[in-house]
Backbone as JSON Lines, residues from 0, in Angstrom:
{"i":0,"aa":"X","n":[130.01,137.36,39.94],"ca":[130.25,136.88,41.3],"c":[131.55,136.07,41.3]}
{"i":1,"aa":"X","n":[132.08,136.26,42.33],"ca":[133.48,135.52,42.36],"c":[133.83,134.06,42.55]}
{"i":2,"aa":"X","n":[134.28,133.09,42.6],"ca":[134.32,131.95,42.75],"c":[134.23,131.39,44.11]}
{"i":3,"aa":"X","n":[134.94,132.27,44.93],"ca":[134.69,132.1,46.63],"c":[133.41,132.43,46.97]}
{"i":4,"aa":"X","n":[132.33,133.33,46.22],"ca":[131.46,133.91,46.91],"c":[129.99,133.09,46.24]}
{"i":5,"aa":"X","n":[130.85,132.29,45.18],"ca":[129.67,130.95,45.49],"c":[129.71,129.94,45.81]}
{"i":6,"aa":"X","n":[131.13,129.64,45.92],"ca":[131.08,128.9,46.82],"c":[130.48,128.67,48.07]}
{"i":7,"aa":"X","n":[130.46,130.06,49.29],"ca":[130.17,130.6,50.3],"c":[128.73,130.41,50.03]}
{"i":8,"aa":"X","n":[128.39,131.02,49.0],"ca":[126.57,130.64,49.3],"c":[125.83,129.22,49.0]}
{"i":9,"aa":"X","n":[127.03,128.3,47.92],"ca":[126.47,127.01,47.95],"c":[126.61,126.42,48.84]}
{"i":10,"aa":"X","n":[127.16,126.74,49.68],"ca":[127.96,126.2,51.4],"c":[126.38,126.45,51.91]}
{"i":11,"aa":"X","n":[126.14,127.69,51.91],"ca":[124.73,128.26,53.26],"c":[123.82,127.62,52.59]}
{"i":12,"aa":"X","n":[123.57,127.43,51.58],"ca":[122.4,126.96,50.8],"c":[122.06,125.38,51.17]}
{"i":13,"aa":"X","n":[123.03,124.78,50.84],"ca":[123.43,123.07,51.63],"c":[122.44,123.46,52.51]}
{"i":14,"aa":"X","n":[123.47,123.88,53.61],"ca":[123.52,123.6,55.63],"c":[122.11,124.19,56.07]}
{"i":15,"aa":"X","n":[121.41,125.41,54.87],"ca":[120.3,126.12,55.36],"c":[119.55,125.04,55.0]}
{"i":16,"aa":"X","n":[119.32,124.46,54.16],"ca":[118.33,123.18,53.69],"c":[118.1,122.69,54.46]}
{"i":17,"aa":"X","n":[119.49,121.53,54.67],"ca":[119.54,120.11,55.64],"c":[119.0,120.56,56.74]}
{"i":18,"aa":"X","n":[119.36,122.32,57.25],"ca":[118.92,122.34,58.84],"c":[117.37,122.47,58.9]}
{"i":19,"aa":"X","n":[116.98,122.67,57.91],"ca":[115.22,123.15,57.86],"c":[115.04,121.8,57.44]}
{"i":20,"aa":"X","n":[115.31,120.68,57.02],"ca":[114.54,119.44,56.81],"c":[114.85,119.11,58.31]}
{"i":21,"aa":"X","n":[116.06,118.43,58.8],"ca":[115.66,118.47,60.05],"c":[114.85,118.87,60.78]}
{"i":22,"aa":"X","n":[114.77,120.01,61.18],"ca":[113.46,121.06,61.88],"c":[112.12,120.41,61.52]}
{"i":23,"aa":"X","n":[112.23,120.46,59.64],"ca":[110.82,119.77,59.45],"c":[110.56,118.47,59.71]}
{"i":24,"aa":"X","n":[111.11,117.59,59.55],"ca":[111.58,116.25,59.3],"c":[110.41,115.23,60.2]}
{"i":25,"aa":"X","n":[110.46,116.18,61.62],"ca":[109.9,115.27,62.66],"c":[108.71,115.79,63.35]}
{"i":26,"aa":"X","n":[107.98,117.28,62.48],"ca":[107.33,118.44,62.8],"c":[106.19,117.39,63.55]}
{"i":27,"aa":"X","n":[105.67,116.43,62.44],"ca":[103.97,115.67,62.41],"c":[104.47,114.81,62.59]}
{"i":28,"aa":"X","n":[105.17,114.16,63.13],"ca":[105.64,112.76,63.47],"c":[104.92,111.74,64.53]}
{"i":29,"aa":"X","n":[105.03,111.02,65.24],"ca":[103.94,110.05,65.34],"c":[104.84,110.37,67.04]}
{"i":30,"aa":"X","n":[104.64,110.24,68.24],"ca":[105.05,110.44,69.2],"c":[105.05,109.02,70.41]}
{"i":31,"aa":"X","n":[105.8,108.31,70.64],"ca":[105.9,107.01,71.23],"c":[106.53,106.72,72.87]}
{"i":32,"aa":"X","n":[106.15,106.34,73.72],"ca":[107.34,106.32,74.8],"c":[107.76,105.15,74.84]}
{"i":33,"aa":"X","n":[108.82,104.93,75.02],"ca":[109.66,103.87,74.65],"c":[110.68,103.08,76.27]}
{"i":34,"aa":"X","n":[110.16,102.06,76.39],"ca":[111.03,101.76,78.08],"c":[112.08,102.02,77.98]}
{"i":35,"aa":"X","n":[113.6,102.02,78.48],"ca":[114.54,101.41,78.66],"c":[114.99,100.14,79.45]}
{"i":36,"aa":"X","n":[116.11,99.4,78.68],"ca":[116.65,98.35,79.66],"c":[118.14,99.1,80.35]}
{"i":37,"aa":"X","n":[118.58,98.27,81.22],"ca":[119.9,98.63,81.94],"c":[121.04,98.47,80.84]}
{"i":38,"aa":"X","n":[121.69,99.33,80.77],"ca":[122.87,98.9,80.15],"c":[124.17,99.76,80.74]}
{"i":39,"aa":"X","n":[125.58,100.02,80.82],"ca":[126.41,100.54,81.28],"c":[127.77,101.1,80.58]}
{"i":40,"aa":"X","n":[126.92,102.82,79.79],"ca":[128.29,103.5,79.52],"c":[129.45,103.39,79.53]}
{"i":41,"aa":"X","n":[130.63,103.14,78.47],"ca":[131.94,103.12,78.87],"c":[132.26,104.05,77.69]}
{"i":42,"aa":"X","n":[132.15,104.81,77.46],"ca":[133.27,106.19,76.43],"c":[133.41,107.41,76.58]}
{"i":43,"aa":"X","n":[134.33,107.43,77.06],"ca":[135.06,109.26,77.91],"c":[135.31,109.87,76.31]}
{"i":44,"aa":"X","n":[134.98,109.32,75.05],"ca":[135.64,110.53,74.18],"c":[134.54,111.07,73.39]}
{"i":45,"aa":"X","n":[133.34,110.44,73.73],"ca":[131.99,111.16,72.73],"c":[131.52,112.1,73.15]}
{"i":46,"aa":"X","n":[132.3,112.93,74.57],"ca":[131.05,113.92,75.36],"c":[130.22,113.19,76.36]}
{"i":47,"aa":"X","n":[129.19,113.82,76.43],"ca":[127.98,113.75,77.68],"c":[126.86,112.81,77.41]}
{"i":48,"aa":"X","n":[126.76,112.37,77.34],"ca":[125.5,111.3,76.83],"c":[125.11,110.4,77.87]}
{"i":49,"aa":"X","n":[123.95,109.88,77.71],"ca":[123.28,108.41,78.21],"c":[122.91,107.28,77.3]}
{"i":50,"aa":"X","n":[123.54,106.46,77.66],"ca":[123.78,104.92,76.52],"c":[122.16,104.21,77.16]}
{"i":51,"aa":"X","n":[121.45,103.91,75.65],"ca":[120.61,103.71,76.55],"c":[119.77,102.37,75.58]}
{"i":52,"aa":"X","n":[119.4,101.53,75.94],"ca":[118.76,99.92,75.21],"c":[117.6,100.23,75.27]}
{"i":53,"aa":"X","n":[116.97,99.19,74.54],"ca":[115.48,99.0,74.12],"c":[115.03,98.08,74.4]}
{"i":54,"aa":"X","n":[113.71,97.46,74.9],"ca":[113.15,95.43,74.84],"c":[112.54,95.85,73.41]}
{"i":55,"aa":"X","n":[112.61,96.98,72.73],"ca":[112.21,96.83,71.46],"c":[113.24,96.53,70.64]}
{"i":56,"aa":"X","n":[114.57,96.13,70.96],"ca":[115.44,96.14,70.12],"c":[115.82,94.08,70.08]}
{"i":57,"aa":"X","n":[114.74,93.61,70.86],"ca":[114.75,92.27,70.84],"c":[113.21,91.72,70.48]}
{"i":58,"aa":"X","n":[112.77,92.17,69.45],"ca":[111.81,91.98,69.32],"c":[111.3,90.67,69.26]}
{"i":59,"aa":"X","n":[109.75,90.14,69.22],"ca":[109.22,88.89,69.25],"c":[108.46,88.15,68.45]}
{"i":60,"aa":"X","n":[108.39,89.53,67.39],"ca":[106.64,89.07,66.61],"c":[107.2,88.6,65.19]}
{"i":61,"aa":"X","n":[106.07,88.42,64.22],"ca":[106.16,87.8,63.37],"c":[108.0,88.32,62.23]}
{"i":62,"aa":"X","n":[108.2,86.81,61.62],"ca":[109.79,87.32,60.99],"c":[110.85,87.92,61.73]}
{"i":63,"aa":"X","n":[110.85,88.44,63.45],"ca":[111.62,88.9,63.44],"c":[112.92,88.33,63.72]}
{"i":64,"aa":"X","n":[112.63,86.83,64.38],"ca":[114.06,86.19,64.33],"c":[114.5,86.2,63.11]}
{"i":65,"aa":"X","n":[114.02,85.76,62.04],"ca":[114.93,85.27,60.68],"c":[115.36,86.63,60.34]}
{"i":66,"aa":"X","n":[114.74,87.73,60.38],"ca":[115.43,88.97,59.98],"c":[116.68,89.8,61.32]}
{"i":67,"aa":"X","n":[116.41,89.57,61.92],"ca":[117.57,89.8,63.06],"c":[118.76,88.56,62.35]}
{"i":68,"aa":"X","n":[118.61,87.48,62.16],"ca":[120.15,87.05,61.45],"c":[121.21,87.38,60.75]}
{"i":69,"aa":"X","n":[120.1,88.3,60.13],"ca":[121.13,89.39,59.31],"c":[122.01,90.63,59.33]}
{"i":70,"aa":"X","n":[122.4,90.87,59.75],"ca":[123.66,91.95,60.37],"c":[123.65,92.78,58.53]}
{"i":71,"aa":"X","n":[123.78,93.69,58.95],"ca":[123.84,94.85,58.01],"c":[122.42,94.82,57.01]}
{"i":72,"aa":"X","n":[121.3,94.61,57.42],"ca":[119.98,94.57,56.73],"c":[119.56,95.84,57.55]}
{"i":73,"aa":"X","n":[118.37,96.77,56.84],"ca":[117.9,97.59,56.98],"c":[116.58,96.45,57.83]}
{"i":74,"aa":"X","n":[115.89,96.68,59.18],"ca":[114.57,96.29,59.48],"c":[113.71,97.13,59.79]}
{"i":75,"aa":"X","n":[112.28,97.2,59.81],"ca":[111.42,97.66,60.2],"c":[110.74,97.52,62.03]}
{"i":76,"aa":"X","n":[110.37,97.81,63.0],"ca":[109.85,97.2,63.17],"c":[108.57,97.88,63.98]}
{"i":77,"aa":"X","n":[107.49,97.27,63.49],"ca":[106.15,98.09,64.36],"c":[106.18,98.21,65.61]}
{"i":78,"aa":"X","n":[105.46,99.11,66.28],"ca":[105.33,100.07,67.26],"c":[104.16,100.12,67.66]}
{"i":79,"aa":"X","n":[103.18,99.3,68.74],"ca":[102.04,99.59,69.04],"c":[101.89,99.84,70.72]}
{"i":80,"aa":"X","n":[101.25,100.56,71.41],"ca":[100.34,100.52,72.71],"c":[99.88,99.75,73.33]}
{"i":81,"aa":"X","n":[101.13,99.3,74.26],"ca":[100.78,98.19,75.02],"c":[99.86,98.23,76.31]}
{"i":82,"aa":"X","n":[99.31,99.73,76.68],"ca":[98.66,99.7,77.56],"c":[99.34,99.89,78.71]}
{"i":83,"aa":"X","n":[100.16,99.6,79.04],"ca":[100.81,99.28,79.91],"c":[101.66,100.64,80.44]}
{"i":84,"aa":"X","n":[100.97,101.14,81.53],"ca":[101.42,102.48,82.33],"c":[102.53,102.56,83.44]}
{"i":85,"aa":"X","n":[103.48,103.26,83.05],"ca":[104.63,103.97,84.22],"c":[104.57,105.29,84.32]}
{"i":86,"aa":"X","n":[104.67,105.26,85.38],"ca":[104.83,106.75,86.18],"c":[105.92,107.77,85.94]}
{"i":87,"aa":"X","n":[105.93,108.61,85.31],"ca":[107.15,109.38,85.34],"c":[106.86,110.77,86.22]}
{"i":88,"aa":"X","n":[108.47,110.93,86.22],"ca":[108.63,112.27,87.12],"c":[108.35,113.52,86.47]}
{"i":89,"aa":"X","n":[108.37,114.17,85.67],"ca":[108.09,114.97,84.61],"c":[106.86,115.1,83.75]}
{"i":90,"aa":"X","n":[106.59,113.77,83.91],"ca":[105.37,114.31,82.45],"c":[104.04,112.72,82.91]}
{"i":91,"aa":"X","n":[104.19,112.51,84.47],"ca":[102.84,111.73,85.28],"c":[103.04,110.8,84.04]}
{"i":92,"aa":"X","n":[102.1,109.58,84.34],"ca":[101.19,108.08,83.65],"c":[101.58,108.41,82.41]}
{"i":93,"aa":"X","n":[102.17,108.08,81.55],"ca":[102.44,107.55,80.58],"c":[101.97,106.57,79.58]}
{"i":94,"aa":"X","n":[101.77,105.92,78.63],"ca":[101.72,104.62,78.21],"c":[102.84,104.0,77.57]}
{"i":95,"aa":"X","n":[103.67,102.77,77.21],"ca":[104.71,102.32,77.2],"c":[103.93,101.58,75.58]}
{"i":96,"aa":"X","n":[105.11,101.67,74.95],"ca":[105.49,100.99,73.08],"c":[105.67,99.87,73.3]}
{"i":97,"aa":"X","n":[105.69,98.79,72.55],"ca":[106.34,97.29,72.17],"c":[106.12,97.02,70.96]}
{"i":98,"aa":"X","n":[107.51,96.5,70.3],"ca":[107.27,96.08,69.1],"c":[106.45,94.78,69.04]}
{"i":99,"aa":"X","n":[105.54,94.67,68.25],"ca":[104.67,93.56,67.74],"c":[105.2,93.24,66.37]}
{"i":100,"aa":"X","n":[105.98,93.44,65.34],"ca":[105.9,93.01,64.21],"c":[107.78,93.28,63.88]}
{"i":101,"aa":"X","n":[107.88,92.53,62.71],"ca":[109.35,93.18,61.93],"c":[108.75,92.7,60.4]}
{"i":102,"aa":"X","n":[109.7,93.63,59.72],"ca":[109.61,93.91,58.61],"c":[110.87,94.15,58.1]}
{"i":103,"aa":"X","n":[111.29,93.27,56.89],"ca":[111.98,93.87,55.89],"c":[112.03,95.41,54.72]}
{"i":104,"aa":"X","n":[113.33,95.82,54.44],"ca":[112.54,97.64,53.83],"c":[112.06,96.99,52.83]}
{"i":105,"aa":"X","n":[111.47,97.79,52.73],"ca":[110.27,97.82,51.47],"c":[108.68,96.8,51.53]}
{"i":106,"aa":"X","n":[108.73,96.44,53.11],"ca":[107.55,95.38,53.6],"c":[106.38,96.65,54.59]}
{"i":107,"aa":"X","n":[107.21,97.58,55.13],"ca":[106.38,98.06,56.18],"c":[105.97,99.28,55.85]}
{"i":108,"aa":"X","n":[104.74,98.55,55.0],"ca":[104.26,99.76,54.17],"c":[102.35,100.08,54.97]}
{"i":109,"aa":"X","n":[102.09,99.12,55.86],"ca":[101.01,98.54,56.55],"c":[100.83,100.35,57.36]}
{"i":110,"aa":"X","n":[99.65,100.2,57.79],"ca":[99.42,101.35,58.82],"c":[100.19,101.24,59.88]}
{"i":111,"aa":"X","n":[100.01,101.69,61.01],"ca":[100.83,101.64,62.04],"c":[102.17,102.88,61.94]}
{"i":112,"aa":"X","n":[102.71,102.55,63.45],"ca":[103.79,103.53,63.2],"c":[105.11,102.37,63.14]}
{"i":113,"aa":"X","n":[106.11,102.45,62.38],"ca":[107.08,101.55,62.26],"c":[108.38,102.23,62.06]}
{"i":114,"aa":"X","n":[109.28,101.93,63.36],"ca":[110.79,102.49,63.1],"c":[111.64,101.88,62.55]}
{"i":115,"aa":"X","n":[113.07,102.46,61.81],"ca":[113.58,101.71,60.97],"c":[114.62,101.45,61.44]}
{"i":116,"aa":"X","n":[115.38,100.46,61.64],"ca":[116.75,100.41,61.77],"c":[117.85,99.33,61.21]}
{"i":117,"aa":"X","n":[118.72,99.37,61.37],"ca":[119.76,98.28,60.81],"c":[120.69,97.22,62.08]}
{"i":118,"aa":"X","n":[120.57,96.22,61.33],"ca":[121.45,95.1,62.31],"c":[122.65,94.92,62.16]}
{"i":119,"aa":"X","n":[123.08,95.49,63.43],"ca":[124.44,94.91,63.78],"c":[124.8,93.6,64.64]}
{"i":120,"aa":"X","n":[125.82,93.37,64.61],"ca":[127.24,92.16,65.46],"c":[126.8,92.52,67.0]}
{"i":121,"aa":"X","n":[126.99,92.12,67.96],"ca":[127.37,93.05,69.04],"c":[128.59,92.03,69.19]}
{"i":122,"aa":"X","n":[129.54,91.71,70.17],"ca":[130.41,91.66,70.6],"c":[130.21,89.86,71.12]}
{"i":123,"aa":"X","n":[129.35,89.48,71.51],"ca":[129.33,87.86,72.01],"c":[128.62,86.99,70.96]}
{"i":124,"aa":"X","n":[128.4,87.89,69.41],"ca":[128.0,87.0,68.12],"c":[126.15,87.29,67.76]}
{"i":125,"aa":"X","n":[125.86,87.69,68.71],"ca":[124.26,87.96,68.43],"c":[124.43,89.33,67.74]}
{"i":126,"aa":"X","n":[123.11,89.6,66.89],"ca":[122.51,90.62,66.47],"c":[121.3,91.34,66.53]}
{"i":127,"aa":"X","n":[121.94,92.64,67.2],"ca":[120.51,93.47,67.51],"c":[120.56,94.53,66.53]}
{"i":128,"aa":"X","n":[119.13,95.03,66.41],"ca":[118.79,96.41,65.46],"c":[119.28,97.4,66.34]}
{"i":129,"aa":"X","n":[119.66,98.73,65.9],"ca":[120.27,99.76,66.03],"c":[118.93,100.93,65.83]}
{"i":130,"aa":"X","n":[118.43,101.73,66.11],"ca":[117.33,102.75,65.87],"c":[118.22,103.9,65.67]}
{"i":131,"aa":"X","n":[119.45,104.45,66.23],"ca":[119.43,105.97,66.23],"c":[119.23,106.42,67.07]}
{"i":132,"aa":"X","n":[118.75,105.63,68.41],"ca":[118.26,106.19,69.71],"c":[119.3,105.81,70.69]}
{"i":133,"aa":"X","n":[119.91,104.91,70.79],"ca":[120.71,104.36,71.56],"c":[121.42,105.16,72.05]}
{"i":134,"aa":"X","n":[122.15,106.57,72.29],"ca":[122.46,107.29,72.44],"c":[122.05,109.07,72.5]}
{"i":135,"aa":"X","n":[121.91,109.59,73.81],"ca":[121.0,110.93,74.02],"c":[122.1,111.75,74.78]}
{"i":136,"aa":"X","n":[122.55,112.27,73.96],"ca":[123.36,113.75,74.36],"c":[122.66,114.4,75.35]}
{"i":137,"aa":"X","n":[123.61,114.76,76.5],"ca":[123.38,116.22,77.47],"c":[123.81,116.98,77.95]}
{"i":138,"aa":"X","n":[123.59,118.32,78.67],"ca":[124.84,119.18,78.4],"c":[125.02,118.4,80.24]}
{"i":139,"aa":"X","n":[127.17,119.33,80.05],"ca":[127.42,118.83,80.8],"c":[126.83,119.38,82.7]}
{"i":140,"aa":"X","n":[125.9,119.78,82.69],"ca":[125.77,120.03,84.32],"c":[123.78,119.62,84.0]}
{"i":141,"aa":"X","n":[123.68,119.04,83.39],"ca":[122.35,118.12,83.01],"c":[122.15,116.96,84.62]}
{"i":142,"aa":"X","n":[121.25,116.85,84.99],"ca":[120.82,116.09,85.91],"c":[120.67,114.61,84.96]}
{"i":143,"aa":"X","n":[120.81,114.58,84.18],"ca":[120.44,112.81,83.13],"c":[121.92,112.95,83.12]}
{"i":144,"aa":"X","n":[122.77,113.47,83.08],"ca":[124.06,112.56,83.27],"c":[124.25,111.45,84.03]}
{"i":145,"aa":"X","n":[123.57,111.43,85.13],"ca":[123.86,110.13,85.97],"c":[122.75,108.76,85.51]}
{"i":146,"aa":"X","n":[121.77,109.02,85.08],"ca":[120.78,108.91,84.57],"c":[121.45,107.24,84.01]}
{"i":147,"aa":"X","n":[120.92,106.37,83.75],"ca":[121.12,104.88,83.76],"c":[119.92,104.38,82.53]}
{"i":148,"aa":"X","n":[120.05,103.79,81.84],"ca":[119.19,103.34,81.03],"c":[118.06,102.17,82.26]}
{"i":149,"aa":"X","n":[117.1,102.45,82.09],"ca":[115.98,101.5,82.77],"c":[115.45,102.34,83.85]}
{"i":150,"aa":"X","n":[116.06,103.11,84.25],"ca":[115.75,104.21,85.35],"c":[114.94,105.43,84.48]}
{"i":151,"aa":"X","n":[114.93,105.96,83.14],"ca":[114.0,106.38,82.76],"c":[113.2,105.83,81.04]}
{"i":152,"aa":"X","n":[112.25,106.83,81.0],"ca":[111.53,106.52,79.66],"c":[111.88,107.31,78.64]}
{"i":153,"aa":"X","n":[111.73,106.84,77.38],"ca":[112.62,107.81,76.55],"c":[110.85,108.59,75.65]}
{"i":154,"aa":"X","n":[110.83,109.79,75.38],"ca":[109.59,110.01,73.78],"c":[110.23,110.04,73.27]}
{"i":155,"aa":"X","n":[110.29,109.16,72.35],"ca":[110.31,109.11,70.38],"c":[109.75,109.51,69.84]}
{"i":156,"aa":"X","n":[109.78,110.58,68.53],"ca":[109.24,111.01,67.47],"c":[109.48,109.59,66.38]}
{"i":157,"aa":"X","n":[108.49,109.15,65.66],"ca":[108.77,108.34,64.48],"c":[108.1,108.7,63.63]}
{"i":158,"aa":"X","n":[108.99,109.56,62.56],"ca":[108.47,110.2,61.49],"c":[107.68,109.41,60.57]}
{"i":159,"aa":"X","n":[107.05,109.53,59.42],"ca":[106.54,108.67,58.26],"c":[108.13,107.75,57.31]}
{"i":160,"aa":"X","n":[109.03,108.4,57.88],"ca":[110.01,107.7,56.65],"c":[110.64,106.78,57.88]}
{"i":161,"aa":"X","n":[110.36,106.15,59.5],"ca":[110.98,105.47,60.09],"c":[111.35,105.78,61.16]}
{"i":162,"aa":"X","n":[112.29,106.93,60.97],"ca":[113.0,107.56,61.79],"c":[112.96,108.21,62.95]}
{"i":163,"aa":"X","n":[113.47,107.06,64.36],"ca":[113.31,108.06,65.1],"c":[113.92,109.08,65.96]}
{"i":164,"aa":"X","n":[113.98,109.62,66.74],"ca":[114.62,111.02,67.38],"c":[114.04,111.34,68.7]}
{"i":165,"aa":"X","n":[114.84,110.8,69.89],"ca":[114.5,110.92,71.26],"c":[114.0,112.29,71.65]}
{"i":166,"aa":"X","n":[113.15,112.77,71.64],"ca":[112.77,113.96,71.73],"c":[112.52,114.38,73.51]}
{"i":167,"aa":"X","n":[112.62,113.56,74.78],"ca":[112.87,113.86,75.45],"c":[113.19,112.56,76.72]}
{"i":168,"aa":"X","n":[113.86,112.43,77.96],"ca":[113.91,111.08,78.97],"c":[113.11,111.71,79.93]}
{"i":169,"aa":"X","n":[112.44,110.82,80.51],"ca":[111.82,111.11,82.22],"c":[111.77,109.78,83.08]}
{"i":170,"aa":"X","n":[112.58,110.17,84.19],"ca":[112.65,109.89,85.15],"c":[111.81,108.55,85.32]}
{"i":171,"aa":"X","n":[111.51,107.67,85.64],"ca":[110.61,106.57,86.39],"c":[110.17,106.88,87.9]}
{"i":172,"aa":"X","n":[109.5,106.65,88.31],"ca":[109.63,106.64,89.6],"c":[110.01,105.03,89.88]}
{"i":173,"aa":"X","n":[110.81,104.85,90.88],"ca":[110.82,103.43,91.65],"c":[109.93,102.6,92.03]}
{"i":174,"aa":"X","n":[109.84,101.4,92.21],"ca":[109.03,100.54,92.52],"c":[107.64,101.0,92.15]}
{"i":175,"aa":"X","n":[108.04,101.0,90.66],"ca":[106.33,101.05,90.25],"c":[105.66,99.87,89.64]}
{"i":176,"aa":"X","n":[104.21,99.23,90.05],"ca":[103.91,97.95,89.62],"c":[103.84,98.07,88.21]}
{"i":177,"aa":"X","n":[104.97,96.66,87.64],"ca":[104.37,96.7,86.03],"c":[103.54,95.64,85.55]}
């Protein structure tokens, strides 16, 4: 075999992997709806997306101030059922996530479902965790283009290793009692 032509297949071999762990990655994953807060898009060069916050990304429960101090730490933080129902346009009554707990890696080993993320700076000196979610691609003639963080709900997949992956937004309806 020639040197290009294994190259060429160690190439497909890679990309065929990574794309089937992906695929698998999030098959049995734990399924969450997650609020949004308001926040307001500013980047014309990433494409189509909706910028979108968390009240899970300010969490309250045990350790999580002292571990939010830390900017570039990996955190954990649990994920439970708050009971607490919104209405969506797409997919009716819902139930809504809140973090209850944080965890350092290698702490959130407890039952529960727990997403992982890392702390950053933001811009006025505080530090919030980052999930991976903060950002949801759409194509461009998508009705969620206009779409506003707090105006809908996001599902999260959160796999066993943390990770999660917006798997779809819906709509809120307005003036719904919370």
């Amino acid at each position: 075999m020639k040197p290009i032509s294994m190259v060429l297949v160690a190439h497909l071999a890679f990309f065929g992997g990574w794309g089937g762990w992906l695929l698998y990655s999030h098959q049995k994953a734990d399924t969450v709806w997650l609020e949004t807060a308001p926040v307001d898009p500013r980047d014309l060069l990433s494409g189509h997306f909706v910028a979108l916050q968390y009240p899970i990304q300010r969490p309250t429960g045990a350790n999580c101030a002292s571990l939010i101090a830390n900017p570039g730490k990996v955190i954990y933080v649990r994920l439970e059922d708050s009971l607490q129902k919104r209405k969506t346009r797409e997919d009716g009554v819902v139930n809504v996530w809140n973090a209850t707990a944080c965890a350092a890696e290698g702490d959130a080993h407890a039952a529960g479902v727990w997403i992982r993320g890392r702390i950053v700076s933001q811009r006025w000196g505080s530090s919030l965790p980052e999930f991976g979610i903060e950002r949801f691609y759409v194509n461009e003639d998508s009705p969620l283009r206009v779409a506003r963080s707090g105006q809908v709900i996001a599902r999260v997949k959160v796999n066993r290793h943390g990770q999660g992956r917006i798997d779809r937004l819906s709509y809120l309806y307005p003036q719904m009692e919370r």
